[in-house]
ROPA-142731 format. One record per residue (C-alpha): z, y, x; residue in one letter; chain. Coordinates in pm, 1 decimal. Each point is the difference from the previous one (the first is absolute). Layout:
<lobas>
<loba <Z,Y,X>,A,A> ...
</lobas>
This chain:
<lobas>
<loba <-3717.3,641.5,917.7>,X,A> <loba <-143.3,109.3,325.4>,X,A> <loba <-97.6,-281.8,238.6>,X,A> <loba <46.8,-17.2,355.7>,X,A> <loba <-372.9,67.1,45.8>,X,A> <loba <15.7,264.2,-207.1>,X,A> <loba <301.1,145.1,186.3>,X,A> <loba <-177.3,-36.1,350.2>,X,A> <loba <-331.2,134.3,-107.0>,X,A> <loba <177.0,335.9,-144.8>,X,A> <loba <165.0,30.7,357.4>,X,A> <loba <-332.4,-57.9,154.3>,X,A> <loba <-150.7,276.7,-166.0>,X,A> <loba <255.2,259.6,-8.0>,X,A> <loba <2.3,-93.5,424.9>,X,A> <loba <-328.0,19.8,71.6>,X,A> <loba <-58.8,309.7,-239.6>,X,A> <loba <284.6,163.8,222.8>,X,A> <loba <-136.8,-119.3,343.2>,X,A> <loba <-341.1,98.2,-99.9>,X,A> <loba <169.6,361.0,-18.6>,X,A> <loba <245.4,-36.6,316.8>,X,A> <loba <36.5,-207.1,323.2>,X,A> <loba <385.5,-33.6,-15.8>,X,A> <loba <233.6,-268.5,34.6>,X,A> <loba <340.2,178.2,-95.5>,X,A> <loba <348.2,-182.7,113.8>,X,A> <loba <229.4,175.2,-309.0>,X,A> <loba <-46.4,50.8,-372.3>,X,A> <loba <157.4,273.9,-136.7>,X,A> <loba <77.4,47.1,-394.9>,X,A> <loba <118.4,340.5,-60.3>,X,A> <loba <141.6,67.7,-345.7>,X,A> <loba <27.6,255.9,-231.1>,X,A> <loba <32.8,317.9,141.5>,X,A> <loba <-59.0,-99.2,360.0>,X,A> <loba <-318.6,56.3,33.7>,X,A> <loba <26.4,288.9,268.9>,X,A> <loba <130.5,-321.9,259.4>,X,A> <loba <-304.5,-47.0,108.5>,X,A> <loba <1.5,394.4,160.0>,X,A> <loba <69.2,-209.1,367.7>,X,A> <loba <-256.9,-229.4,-9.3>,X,A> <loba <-331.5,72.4,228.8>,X,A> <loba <-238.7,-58.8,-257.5>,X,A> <loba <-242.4,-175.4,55.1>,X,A> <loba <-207.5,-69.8,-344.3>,X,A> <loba <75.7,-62.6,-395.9>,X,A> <loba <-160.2,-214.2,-217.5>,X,A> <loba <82.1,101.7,-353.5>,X,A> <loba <139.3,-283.5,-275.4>,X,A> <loba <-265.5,63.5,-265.2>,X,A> <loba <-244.1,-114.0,274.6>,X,A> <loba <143.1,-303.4,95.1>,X,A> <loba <-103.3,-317.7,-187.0>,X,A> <loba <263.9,-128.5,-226.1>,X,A> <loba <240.1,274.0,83.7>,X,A> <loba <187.5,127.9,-268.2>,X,A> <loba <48.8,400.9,-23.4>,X,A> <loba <308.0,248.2,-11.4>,X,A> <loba <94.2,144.9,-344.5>,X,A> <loba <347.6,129.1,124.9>,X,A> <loba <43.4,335.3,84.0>,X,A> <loba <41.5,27.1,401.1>,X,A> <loba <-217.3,-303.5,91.9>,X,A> <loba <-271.1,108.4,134.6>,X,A> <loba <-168.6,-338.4,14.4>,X,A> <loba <-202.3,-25.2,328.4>,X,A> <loba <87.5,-251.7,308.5>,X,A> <loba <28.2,207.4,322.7>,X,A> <loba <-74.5,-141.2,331.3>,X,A> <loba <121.9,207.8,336.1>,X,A> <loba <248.1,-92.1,301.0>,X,A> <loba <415.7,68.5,-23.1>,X,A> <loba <191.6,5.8,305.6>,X,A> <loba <-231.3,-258.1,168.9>,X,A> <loba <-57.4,-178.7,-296.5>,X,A> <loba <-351.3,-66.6,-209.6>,X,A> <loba <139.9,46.3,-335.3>,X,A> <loba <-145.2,-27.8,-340.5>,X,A> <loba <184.3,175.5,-254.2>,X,A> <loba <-48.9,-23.5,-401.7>,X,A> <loba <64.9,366.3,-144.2>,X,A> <loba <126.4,-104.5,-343.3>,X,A> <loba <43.7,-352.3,-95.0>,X,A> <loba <9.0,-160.8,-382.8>,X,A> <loba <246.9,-40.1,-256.6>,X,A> <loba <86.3,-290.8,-274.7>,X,A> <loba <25.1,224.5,-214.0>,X,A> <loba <-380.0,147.1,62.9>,X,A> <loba <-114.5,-294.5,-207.9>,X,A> <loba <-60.9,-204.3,331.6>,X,A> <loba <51.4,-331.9,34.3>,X,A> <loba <176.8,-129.2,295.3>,X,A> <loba <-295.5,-128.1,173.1>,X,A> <loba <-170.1,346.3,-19.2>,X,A> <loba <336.9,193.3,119.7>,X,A> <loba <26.1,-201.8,316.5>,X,A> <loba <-407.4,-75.9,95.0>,X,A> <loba <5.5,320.1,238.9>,X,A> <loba <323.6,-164.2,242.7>,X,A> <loba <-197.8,-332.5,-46.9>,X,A> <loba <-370.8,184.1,86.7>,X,A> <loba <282.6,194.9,283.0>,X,A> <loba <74.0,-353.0,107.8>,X,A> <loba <-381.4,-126.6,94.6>,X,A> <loba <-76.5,365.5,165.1>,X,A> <loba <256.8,-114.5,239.6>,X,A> <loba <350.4,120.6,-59.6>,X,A> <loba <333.4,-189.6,140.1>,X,A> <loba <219.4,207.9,-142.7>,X,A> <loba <107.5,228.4,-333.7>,X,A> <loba <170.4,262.1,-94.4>,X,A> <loba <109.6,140.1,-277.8>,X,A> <loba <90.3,290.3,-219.1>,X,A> <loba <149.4,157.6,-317.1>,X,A> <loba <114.6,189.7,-178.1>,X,A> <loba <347.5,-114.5,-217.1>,X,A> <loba <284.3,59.7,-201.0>,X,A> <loba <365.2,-24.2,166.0>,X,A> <loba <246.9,-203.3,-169.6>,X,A> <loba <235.0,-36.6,318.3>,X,A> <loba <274.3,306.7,-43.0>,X,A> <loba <-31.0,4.5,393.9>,X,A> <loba <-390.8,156.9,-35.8>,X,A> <loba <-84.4,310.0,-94.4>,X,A> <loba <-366.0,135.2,-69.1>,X,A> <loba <-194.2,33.7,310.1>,X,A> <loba <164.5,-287.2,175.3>,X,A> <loba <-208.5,-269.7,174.5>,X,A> <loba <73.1,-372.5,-58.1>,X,A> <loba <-96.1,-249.3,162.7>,X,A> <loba <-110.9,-299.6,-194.5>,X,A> <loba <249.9,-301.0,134.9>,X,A> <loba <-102.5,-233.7,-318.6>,X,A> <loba <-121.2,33.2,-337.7>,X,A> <loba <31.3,-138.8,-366.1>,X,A> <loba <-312.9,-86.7,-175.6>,X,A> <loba <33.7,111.8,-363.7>,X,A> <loba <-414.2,10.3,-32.8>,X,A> <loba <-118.3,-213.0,-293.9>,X,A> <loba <-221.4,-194.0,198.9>,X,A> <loba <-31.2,-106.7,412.8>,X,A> <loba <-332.8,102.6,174.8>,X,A> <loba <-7.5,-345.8,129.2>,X,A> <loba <-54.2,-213.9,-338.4>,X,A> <loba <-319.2,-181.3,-28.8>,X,A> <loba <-200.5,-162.0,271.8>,X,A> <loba <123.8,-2.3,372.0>,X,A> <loba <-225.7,-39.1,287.1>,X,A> <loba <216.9,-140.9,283.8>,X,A> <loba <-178.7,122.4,270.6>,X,A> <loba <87.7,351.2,-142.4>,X,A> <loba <338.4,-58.7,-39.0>,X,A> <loba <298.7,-251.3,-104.6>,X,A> <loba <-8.6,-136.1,-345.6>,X,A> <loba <388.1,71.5,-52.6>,X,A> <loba <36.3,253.1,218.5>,X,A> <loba <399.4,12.6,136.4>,X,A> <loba <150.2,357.9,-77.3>,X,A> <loba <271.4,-31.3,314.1>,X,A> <loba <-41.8,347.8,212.9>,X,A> <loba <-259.7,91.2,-210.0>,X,A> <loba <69.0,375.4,152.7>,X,A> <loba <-38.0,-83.3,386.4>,X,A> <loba <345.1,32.8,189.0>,X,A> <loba <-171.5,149.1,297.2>,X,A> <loba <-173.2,267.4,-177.1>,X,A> <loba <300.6,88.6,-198.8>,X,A> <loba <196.3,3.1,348.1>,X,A> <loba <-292.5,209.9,130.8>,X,A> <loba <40.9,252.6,-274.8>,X,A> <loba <358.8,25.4,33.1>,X,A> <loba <-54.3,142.2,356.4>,X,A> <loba <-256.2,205.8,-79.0>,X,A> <loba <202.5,202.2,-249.6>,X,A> <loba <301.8,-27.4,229.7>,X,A> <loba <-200.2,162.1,224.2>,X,A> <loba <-176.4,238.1,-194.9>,X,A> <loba <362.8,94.0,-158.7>,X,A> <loba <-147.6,-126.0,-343.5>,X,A> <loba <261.7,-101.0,-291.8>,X,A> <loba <-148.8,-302.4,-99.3>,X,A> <loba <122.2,-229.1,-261.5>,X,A> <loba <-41.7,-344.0,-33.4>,X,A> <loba <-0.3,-213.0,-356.5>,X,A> <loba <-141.3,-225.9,-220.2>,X,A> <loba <-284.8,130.4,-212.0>,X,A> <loba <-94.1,-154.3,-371.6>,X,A> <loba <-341.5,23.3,-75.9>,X,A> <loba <-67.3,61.3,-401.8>,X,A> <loba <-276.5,49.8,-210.0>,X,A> <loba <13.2,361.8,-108.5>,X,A> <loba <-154.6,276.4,-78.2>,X,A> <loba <271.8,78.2,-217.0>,X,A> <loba <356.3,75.3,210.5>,X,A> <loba <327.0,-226.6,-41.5>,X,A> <loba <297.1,64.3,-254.0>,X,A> <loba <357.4,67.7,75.7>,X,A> <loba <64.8,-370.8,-97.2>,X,A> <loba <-315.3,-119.5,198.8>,X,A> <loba <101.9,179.7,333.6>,X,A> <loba <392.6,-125.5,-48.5>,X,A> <loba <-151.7,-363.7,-50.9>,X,A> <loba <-262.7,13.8,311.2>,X,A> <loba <301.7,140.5,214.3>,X,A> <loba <194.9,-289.5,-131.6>,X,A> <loba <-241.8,-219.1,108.3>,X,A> <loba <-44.1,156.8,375.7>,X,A> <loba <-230.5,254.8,-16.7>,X,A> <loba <-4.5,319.5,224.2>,X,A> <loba <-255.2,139.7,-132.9>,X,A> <loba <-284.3,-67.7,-241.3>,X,A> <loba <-387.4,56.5,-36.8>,X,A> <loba <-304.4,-77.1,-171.6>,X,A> <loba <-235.2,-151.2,323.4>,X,A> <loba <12.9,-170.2,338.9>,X,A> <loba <176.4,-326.2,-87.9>,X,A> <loba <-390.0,-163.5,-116.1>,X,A> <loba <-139.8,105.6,347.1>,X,A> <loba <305.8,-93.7,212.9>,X,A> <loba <-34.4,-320.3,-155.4>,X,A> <loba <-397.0,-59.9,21.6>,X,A> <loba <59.9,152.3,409.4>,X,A> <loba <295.1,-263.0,94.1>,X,A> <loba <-256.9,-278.5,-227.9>,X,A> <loba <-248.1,89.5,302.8>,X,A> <loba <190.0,11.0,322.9>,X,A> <loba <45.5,388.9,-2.5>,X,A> <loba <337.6,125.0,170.4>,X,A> <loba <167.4,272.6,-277.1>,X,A> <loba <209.1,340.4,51.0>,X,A> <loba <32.2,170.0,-338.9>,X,A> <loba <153.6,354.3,-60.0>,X,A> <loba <116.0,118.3,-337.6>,X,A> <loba <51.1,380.2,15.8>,X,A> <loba <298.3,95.1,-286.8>,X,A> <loba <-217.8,254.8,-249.6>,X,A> <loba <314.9,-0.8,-274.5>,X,A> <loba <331.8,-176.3,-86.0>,X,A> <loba <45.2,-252.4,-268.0>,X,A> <loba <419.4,3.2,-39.1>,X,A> <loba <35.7,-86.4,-307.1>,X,A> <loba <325.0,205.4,-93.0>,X,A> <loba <-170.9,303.4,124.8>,X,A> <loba <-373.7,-0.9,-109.3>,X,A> <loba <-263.3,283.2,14.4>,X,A> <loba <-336.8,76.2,-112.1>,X,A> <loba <-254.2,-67.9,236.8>,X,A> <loba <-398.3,44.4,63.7>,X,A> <loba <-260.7,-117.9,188.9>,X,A> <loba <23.1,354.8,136.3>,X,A> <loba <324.9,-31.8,127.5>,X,A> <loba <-105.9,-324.1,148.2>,X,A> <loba <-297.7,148.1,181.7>,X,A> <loba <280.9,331.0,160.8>,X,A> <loba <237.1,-261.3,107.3>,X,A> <loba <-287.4,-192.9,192.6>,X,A> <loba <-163.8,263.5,109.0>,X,A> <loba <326.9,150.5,187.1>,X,A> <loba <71.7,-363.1,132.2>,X,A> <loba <-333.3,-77.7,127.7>,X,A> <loba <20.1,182.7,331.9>,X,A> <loba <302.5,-175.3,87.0>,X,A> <loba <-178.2,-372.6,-134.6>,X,A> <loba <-341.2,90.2,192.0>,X,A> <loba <187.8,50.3,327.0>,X,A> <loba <186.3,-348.0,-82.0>,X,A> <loba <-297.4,-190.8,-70.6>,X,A> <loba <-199.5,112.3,252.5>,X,A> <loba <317.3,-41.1,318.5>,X,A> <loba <-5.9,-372.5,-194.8>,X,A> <loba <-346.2,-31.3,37.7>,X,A> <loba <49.8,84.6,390.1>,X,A> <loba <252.0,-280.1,47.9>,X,A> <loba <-174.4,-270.1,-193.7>,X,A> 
</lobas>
């Protein structure tokens, strides 16, 4: 199990390999998800650092994630922004899947947000809706948190209460009201994957409060609140899971229904950014 010396000297090197590359202190992480990697088409760029360089970062295998941590200004904002993030389901452990928001954390970031892409189970949605995250249900097989805790990094047992920040969730609410947005708001289950839910799987997880359901985010919301960040999470609705009206669906059809969202979620993000 990894130590707390460990821990720190992984950060340590993964920072000062980045700051070796970049003078940059960015405000805002962004995750963006499958399918949204084209979000980062406002940002002034101002360098990348690619994962497979990075000590102790793990590397994209999903389709879409490009796997490089971009570094530019949005809307006034220094921004850092990871383009493709890491999956359970990868093989990953939890510690690896949330080190870049933790290595995010000691380049200097207050705040996160994040992305997805996930399956509708509210009959409200349909695909190419945005949802707001309000909550979420952790169904992961594990917590990124187990093991050691330093508690100068953060709280040992870490209190969950507005663990999606009220004032960023207001914020976004007037962005898209302004923007003339349809935005949805719901509570999003986080599961393993990488296979997709049954009929009876998507009646049960509605039964139990779900909105909508994906395979990421939940680890890295968690590790972020662990260390002080503020979160705003988007899901962007790629497919619907109703279970008395199911039908087939790829990752291709994933990528088309974030792909024709994205425009809409990039100018969302980035009049959130402006606000925060």
């Amino acid at each position: 199990m990894q130590t707390v010396e460990q821990f720190h000297t992984m950060i340590n090197e993964a920072y000062n390999y980045i700051i070796d590359q970049i003078d940059f202190k960015p405000e805002v992480g962004i995750i963006l998800g499958t399918g949204l990697g084209s979000l980062v088409d406002g940002i002034e760029m101002i360098n990348t650092v690619d994962y497979s360089t990075i000590p102790h970062f793990p590397t994209s295998t999903v389709e879409s994630h490009a796997g490089r941590l971009l570094f530019g200004n949005l809307r006034g904002k220094r921004v850092v922004c990871m383009q493709g993030r890491f999956h359970y389901y990868e093989g990953y452990s939890f510690k690896q899947i949330v080190f870049p928001v933790q290595v995010m954390k000691k380049l200097g970031i207050h705040s996160l947000i994040a992305s997805n892409a996930a399956g509708g189970m509210n009959p409200n949605f349909k695909p190419g809706d945005i949802m707001m995250i309000k909550d979420h249900i952790n169904f992961f097989p594990g917590n990124p948190l187990i093991g050691p805790n330093d508690d100068n990094w953060g709280n040992r047992f870490p209190d969950m209460y507005e663990l999606y920040n009220r004032e960023y969730q207001q914020i976004a609410k007037d962005v898209a009201t302004e923007m003339k947005i349809r935005m949805q708001e719901g509570v999003y289950i986080g599961l393993t994957g990488p296979c997709l839910e049954t009929a009876a799987e998507y009646r049960m997880l509605r039964i139990l409060g779900g909105d909508a359901v994906g395979m990421s985010t939940v680890p890295e919301v968690i590790a972020a609140h662990h260390q002080g960040n503020k979160i705003l999470a988007f899901s962007i609705i790629t497919d619907m899971g109703l279970p008395d009206n199911m039908h087939p669906c790829s990752l291709e059809d994933v990528i088309g229904y974030a792909s024709k969202a994205e425009p809409m979620l990039r100018e969302l993000i980035a009049g959130c950014v402006e606000k925060m």
